[in-house]
C-alpha positions as a LaTeX table, in Angstrom:
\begin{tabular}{lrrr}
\hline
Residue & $x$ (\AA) & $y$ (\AA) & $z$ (\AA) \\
\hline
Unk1 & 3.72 & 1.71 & 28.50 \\
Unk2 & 1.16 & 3.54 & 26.16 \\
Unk3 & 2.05 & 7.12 & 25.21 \\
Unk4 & 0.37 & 9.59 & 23.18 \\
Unk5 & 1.94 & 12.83 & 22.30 \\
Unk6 & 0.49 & 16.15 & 20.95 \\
Unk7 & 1.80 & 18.58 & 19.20 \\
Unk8 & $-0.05$ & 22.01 & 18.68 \\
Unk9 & 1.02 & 23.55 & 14.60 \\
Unk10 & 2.25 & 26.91 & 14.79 \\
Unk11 & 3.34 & 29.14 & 12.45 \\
Unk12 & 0.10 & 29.42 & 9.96 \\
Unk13 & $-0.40$ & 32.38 & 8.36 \\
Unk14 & $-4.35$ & 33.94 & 8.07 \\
Unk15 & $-5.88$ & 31.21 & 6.18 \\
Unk16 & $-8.07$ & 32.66 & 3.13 \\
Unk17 & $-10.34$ & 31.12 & 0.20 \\
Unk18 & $-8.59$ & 29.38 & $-2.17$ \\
Unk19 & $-5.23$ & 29.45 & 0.22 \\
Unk20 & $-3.63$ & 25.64 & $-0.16$ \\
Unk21 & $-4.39$ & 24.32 & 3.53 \\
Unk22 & $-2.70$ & 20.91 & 3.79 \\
Unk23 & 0.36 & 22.58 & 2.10 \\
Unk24 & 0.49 & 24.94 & 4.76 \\
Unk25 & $-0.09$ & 22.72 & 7.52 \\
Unk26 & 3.04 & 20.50 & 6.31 \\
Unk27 & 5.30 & 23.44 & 5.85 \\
Unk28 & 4.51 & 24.81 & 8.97 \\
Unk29 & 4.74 & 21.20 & 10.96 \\
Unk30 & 8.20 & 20.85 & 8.91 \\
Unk31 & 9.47 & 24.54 & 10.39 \\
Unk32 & 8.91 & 23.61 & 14.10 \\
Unk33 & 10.27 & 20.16 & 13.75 \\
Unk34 & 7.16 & 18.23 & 13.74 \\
Unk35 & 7.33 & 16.88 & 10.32 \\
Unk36 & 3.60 & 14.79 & 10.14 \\
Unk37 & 4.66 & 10.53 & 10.04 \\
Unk38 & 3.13 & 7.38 & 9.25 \\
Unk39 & 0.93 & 6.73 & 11.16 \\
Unk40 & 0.09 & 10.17 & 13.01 \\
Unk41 & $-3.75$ & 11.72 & 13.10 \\
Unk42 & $-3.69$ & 15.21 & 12.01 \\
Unk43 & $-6.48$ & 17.53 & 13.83 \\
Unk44 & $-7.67$ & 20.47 & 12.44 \\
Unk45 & $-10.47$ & 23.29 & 13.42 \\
Unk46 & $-13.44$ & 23.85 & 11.80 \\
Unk47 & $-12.92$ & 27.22 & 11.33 \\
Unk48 & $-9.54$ & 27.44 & 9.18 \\
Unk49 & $-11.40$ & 24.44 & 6.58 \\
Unk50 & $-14.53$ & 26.81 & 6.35 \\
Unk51 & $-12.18$ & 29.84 & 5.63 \\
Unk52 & $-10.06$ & 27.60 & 3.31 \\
Unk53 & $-13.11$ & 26.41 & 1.31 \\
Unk54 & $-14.94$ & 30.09 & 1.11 \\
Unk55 & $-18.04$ & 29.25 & 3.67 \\
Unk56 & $-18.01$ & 33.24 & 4.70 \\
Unk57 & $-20.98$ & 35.01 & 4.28 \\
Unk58 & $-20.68$ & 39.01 & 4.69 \\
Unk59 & $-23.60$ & 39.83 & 6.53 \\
Unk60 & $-24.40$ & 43.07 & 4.77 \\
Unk61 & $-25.72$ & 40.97 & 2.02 \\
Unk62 & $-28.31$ & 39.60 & 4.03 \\
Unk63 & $-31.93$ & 40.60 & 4.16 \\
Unk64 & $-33.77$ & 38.89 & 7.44 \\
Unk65 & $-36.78$ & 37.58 & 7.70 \\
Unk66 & $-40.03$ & 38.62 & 9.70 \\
Unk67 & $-39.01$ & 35.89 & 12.29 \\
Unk68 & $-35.61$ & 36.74 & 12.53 \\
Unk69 & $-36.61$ & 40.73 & 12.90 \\
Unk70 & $-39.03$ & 39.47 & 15.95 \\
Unk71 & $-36.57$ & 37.05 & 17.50 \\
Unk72 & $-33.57$ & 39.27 & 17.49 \\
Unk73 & $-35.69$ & 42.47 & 18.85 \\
Unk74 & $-36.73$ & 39.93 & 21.77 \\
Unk75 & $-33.51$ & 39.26 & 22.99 \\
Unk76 & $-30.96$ & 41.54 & 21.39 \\
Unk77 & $-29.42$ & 39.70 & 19.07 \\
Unk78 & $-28.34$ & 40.70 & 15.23 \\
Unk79 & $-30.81$ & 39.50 & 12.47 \\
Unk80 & $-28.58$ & 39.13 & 10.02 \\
Unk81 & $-26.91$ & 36.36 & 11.84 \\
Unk82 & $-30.10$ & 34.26 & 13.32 \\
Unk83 & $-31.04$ & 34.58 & 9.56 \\
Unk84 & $-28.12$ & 33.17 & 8.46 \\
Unk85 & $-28.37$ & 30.30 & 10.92 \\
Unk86 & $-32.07$ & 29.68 & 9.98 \\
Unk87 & $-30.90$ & 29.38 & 6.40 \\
Unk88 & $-28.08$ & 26.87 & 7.77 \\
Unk89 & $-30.89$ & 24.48 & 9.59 \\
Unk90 & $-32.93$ & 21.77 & 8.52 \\
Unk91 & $-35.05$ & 21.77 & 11.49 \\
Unk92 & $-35.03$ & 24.52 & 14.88 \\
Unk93 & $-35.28$ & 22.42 & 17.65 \\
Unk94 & $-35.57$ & 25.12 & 20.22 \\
Unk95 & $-35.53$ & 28.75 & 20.35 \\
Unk96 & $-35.35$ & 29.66 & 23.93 \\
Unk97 & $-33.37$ & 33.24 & 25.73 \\
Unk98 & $-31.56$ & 33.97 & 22.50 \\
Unk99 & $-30.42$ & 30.80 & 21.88 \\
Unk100 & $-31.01$ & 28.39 & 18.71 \\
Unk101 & $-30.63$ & 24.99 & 18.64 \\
Unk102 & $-30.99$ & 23.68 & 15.34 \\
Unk103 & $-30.42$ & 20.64 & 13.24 \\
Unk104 & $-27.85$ & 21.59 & 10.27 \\
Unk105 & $-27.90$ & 20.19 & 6.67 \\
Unk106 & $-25.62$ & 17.65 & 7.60 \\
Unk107 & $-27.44$ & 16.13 & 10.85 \\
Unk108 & $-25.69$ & 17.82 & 13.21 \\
Unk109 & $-27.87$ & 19.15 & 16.35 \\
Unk110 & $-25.98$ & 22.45 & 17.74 \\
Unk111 & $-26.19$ & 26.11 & 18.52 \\
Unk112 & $-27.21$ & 28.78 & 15.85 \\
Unk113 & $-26.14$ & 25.71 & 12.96 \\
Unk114 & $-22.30$ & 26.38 & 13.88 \\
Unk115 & $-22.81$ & 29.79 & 12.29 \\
Unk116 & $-20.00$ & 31.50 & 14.08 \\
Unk117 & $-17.87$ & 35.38 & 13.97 \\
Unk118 & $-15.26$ & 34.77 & 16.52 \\
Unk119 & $-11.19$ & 34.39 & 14.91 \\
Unk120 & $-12.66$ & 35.76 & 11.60 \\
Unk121 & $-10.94$ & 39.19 & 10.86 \\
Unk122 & $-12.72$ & 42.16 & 10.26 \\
Unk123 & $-16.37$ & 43.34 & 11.50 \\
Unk124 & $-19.59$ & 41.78 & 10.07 \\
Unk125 & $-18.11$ & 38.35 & 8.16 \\
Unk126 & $-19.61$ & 35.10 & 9.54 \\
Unk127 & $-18.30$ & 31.34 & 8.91 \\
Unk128 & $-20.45$ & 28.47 & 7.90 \\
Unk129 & $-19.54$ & 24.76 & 9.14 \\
Unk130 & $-18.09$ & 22.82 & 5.90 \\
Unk131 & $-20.98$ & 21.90 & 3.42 \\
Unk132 & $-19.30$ & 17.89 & 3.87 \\
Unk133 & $-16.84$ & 18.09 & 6.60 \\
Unk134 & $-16.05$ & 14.45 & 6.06 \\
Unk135 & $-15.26$ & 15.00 & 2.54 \\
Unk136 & $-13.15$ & 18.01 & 3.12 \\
Unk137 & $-10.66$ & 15.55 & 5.89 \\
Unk138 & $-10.79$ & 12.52 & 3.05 \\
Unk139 & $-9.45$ & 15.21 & 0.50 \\
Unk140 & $-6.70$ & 16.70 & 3.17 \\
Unk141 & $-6.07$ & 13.01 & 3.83 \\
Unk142 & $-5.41$ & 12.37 & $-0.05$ \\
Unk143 & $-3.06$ & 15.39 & $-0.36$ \\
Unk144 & $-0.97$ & 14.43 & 2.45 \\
Unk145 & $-0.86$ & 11.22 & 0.57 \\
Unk146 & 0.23 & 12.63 & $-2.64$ \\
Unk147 & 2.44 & 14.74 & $-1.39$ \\
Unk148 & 4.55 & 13.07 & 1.44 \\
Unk149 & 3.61 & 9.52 & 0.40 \\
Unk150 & 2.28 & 8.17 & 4.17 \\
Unk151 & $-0.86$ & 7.59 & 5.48 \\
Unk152 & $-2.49$ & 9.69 & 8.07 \\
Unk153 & $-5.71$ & 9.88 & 9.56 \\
Unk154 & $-7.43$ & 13.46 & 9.44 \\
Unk155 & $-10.25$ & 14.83 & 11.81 \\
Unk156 & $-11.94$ & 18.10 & 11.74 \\
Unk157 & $-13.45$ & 19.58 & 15.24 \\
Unk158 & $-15.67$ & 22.32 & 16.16 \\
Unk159 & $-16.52$ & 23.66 & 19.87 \\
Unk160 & $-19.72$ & 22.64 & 21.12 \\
Unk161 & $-21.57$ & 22.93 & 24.19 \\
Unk162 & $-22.92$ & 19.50 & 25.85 \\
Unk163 & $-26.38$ & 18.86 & 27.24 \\
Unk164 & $-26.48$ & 19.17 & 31.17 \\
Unk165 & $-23.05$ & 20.40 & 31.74 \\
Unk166 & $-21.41$ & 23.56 & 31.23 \\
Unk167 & $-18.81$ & 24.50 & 28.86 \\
Unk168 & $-17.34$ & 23.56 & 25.30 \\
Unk169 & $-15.43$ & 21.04 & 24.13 \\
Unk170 & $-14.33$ & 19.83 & 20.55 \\
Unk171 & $-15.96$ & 17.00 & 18.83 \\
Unk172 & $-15.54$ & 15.55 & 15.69 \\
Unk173 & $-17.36$ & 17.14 & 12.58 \\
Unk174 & $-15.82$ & 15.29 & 9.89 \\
Unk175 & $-13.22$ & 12.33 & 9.97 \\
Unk176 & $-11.09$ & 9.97 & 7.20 \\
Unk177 & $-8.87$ & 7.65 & 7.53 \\
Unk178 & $-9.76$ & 5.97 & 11.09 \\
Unk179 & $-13.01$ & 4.28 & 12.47 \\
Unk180 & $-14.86$ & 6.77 & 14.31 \\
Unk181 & $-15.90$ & 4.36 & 17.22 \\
Unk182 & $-13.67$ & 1.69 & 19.07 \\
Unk183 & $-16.47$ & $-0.68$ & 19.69 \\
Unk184 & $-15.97$ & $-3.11$ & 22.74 \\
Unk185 & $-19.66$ & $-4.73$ & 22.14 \\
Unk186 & $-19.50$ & $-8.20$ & 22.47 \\
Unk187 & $-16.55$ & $-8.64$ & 24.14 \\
Unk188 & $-15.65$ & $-9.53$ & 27.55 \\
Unk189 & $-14.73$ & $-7.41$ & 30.24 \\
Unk190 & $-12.39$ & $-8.36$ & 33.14 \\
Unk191 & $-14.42$ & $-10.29$ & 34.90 \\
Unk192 & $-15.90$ & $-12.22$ & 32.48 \\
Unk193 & $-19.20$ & $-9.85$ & 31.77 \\
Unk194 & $-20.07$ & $-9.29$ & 28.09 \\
Unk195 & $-20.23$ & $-5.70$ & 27.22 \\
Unk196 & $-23.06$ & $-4.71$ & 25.27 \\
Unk197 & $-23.26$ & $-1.35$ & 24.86 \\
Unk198 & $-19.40$ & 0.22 & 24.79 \\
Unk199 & $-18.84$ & 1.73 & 21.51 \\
Unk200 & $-16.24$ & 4.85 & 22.38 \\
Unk201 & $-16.48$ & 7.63 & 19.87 \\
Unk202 & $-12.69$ & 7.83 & 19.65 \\
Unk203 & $-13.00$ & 10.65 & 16.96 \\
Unk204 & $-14.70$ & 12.98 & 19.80 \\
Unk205 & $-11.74$ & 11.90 & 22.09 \\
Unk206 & $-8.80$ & 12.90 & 20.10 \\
Unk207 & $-10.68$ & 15.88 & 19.73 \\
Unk208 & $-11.19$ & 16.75 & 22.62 \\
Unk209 & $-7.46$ & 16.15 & 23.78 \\
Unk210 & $-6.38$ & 17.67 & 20.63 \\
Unk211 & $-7.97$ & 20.73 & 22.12 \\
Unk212 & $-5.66$ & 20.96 & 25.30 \\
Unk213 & $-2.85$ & 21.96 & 22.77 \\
Unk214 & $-4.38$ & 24.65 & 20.38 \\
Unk215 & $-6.48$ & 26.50 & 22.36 \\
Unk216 & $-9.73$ & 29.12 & 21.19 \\
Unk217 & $-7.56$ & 32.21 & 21.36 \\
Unk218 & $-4.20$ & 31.23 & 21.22 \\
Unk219 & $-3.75$ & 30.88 & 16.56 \\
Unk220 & $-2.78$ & 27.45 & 16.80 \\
Unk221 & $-5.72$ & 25.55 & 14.73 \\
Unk222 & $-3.91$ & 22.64 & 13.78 \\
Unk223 & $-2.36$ & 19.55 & 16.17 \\
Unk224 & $-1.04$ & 16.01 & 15.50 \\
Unk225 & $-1.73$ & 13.29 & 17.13 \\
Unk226 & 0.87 & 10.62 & 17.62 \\
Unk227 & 1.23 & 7.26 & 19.30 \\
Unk228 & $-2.66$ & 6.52 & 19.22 \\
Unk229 & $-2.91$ & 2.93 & 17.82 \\
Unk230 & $-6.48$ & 3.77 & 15.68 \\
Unk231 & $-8.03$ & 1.12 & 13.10 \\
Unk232 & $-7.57$ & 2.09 & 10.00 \\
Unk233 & $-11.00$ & 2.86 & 8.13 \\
Unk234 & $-12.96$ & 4.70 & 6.01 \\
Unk235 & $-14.82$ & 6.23 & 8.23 \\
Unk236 & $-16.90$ & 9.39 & 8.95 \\
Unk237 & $-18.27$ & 11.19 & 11.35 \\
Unk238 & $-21.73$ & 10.64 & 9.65 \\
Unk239 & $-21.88$ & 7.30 & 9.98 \\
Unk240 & $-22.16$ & 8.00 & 13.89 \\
Unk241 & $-24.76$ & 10.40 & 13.94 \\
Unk242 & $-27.74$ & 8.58 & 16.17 \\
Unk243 & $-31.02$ & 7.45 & 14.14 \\
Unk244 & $-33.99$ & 9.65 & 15.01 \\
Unk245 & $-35.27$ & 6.38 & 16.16 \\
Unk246 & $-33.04$ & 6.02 & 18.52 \\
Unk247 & $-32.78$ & 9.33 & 19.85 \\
Unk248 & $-34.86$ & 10.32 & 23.48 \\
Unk249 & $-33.70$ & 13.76 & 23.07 \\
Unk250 & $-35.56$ & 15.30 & 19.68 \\
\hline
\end{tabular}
């Protein structure tokens, strides 16, 4: 019998810049009995790395542009902010009833760049995504290392929408440690039919399921993962990002 268990990680206190993150996420996982093991995939938000690693902006140092003056008046939206995401793109896919879909610095296609106020304290303070989200879970992965001597893998998740449905869900931003797709091509299927497209995106996956135990209100930004049998890699969510080639959607 396969089982996988999940454990949300209580306990954290505000996370600020500077603040030592994978220190805190062991001593809290230690205080509610979940020490991290071999073996286990820790999963943490997007939103306590980006506080951890200083991506704030206060957005009463921003000046906006003419286009974001004339696309916030249109639909009610600050300027300050829709600058802010502009700044974060590398291209704007879309601008359509006060949304922004952009492509980020880093590839990623999503609303406003990830640019995002909500569990940030105060009035007016905005997080950024990561500058290298990857990076940031290979160098939580490496202090984990150091400091309890096992190896973990470590993925980083942000909410997104999804094309055609409604609703969030988390995906992987940055992974380390595991290979971000379980790839089936090639092989056989139970009756005897090669499989040639199957590549899961297991990262997304434990994401996603990571999710059901932390919750977008409920403080609890950190979960581990335990019982998944992943491959051990270097991998990162960048190497999955589709080739423009091979995209019918930009």
């Amino acid at each position: 019998m396969v089982e996988i268990r999940l454990f949300g990680v209580e306990g954290l206190p505000e996370i600020k810049p500077g603040m030592d993150l994978t220190g805190l996420i062991l001593g809290a996982a230690d205080a509610q009995g979940t020490p991290l093991q071999q073996g286990d995939i820790l999963v943490v938000t997007q939103k306590v790395v980006s506080k951890a690693e200083g991506q704030l902006v206060d957005l009463s140092t921003i000046t906006p542009s003419a286009l974001a003056l004339t696309w916030a008046k249109e639909y009610n939206r600050d300027p300050r902010l829709i600058e802010v995401a502009m700044r974060e793109a590398r291209r704007i896919s879309r601008m359509d009833n006060g949304v922004m879909l952009v492509e980020t610095h880093h590839g990623f296609y999503c609303i406003n760049a990830g640019v995002d106020a909500s569990n940030i304290p105060g009035n007016g303070v905005v997080a950024l995504l990561p500058r290298d989200a990857d990076a940031s879970s290979a160098r939580i992965r490496e202090e984990i290392r150091r400091a309890r001597g096992i190896e973990v893998a470590v993925i980083i998740t942000d909410s997104w929408g999804r094309p055609w449905r409604e609703g969030l869900m988390n995906i992987a931003i940055g992974a380390a440690g595991m290979a971000p797709l379980k790839d089936y091509r090639g092989t056989t299927d139970t009756y005897g039919h090669e499989l040639h497209a199957s590549a899961l995106a297991v990262v997304d996956e434990i994401a996603s399921a990571a999710e059901l135990v932390m919750g977008k209100v409920d403080m609890v930004p950190v979960a581990i993962v335990r019982g998944y049998q992943y491959t051990p890699a270097e991998g990162k969510v960048k190497d999955i990002l589709r080739d423009p080639q091979r995209d019918m959607f930009r």
